[in-house]
Steps between C-alpha positions, in 0.01 A plus 500: 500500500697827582394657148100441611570647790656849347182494255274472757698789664451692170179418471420633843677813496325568173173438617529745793643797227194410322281566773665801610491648140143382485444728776703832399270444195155454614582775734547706205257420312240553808616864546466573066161357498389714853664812351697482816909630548711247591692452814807659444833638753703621159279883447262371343689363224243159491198758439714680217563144332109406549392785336714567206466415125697146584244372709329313207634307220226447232238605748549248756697621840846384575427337840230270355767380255695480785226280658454299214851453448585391862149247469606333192866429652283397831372260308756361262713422883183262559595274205783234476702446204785719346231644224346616816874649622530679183166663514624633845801634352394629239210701683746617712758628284259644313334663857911607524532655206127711541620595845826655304259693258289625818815606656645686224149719502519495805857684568489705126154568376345568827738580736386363802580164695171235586611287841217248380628491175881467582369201782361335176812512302671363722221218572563489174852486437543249740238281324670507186869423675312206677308377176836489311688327754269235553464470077846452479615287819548160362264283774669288775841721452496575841716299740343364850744384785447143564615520077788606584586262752343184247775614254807586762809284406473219769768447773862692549658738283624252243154303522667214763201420751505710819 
């Protein structure tokens, strides 16, 4: 079916943004726990971010809720069934609309831009466009081309045989 075949393109692409934000955060959560400075080309605007007040929230970093975050929707993309779908979504809206908070600090509380932290909104952002799509597609919508041609009006213009 055409529809299985965009939801296992979904799926895919989904997986791979999971891995990728799996790695911005474990990254991240390396350098807290080594007391290191991050990587960063943007004057050490990544640093700034690590180190400031809205590093934490209740005590526990922001890239290890990152990390747990990106796990849990890791793992709700290895189950089947549309309970499982939801989950996804739901993580990653809710990853979307975190990333929007972190932002917001980011540009007016502390004045300074994180690379790793924009690369995971995005990872993010994309998730959550990707989640909802494939939540709301209605399965098998998707058209192949030998379809087409099984449901082409047969013969000449006014349906006479060729």
């Amino acid at each position: 079916m055409g529809g299985d075949r965009t939801d296992r393109r979904l799926h895919r692409a989904m997986i791979v943004l999971t891995l990728v934000g799996i790695g911005i955060a474990t990254y991240l959560t390396y350098v807290h726990y080594k007391g290191l400075s991050p990587i960063c080309a943007i004057n050490q605007g990544c640093e700034k971010v690590q180190s400031s007040r809205y590093a934490k929230v209740g005590g526990v970093p922001v890239p290890v809720i990152g990390l747990v975050g990106y796990l849990a929707i890791f793992a709700s993309l290895l189950v089947r069934g549309e309970l499982a779908r939801l989950a996804t979504a739901a993580m990653a809206i809710g990853g979307f609309a975190f990333s929007i908070y972190l932002t917001f600090l980011e540009l007016f509380q502390i004045h300074a831009i994180c690379q790793w932290c924009v690369g995971s909104a995005t990872v993010m952002t994309s998730l959550a466009v990707l989640a909802t799509i494939r939540v709301l597609r209605i399965p098998g919508e998707d058209v192949r081309e030998d379809d087409v041609a099984l449901h082409a009006p047969m013969g000449g213009p006014e349906g006479e045989p060729v």
